[in-house]
C-alpha positions, 0 to 999 in steps of 0.5 A: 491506577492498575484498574485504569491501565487495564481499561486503557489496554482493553480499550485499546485492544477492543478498537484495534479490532473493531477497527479491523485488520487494516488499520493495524496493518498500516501501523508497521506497513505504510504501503498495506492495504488497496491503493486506486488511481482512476483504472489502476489498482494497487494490492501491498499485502504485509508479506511483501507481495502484491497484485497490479490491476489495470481496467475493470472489464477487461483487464491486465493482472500482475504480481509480484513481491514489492520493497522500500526504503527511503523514498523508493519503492520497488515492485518486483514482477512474477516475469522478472521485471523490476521498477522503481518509483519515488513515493509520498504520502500525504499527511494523513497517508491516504494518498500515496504518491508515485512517480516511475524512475524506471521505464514501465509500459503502464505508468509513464507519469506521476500518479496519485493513489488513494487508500481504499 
């Protein structure tokens, strides 16, 4: 029985890491990771910060610190600006989506992210 745990652990352990750092991430933090709707991208690190991307060529970058609570979540911009948003995930939590309860220049309509 020992032998059989110990390969259970390993085997756990081997895959975790296998699977990479985002996986594990998204265990404790729904939100962590890189989230794209169209030419909005969306960067939830696990220290609460994250990075706003709108467009490619060219673009507006922003940052700040982000939290949540039940079906809230709140980006907190470097420039002092808040916005709150009510989310969903899907059922397999790949698709994340917000809908702003504040006024926010960038996003005036429901959006849905996909995990990257």
């Amino acid at each position: 029985m020992r032998k059989f745990l110990t390969f259970t652990a390993c085997l756990l352990f081997i895959s975790a890491a296998v699977s990479g750092c985002d996986a594990v991430k998204g265990l404790f933090n729904p939100f962590a990771g890189k989230w794209r709707s169209g030419m909005l991208e969306l960067e939830l690190e696990n220290d609460r910060s994250f990075k706003f991307v709108i467009g490619s060529t060219i673009s507006v970058n922003l940052g700040g610190e982000y939290s949540y609570g039940d079906k809230t979540l709140v980006l907190k911009f470097d420039n002092g600006s808040e916005v709150n948003f009510s989310y969903e995930f899907s059922g397999d939590k790949k698709t994340l989506t917000l809908v702003p309860e504040t006024d926010f220049d960038y996003i005036k309509t429901r959006l849905d992210f996909k995990k990257e």
